[in-house]
N, C-alpha and C positions, 0 to 999 in steps of 0.2 A: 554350790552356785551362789552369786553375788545377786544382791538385791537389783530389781530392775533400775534400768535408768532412759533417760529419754533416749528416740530412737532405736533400733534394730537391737537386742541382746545378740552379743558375741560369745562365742562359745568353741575350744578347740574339738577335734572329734572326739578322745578319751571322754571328756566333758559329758558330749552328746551321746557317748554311747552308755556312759554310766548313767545318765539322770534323763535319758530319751521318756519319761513315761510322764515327768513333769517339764518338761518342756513342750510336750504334746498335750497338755492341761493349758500352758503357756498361750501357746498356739489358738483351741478351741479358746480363748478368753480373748480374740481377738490379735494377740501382740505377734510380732516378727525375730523370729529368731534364725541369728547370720552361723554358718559351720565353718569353721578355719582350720587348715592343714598347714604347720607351720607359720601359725603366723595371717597366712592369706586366705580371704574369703572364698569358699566353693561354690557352697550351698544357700538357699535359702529355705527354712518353712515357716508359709504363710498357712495364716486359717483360707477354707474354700469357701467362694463367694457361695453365696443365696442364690439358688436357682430362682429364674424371675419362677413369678405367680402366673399362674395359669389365667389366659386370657376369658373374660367373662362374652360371651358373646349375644351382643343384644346391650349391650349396656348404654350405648348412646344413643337408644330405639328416642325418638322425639326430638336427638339434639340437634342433628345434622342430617342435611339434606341435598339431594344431587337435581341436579338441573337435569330435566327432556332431554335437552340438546347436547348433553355434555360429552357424548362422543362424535354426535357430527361434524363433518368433514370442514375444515377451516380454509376456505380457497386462497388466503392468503398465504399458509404455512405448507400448503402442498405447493404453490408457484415459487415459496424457497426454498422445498426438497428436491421439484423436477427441475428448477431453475430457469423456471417459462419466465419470472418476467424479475432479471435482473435490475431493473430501476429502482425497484424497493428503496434501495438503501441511498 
């Protein structure tokens, strides 16, 4: 195998199937490695993203705040759902 260079390492299958064990060291070190069958690109292996972090819940206990009213009924936006009173606009 040739030392990296910018961009996707290419690599034909023979390649990948003889040196699969450092290419996959490749990979977990973040890099992109392309598989070519004659020449043309097939495959690709990427490293697997980071599952997000688990949500803290309560973490913006003080930051933010909801209105009383914030689900009451808006008599404006039900006369443009029911379309009682088309002058609105």
């Amino acid at each position: 195998m040739e030392p990296s260079a910018p961009g996707p390492k290419a690599v034909n299958v023979h390649e990948a199937k003889t040196h699969f064990s450092k290419l996959l060291e490749r990979v977990a070190r973040g890099e992109e490695v392309v598989i070519a069958k004659a020449g043309k690109p097939v495959a690709r292996l990427v490293p697997i993203a980071e599952p997000p972090k688990p949500r803290v819940f309560g973490a913006l206990r003080g930051e933010i705040w909801v209105a009383d009213d914030f689900d009451a009924p808006d008599p404006e936006l039900e006369a443009l759902f029911e379309g009682e009173d088309d002058d609105l606009f």
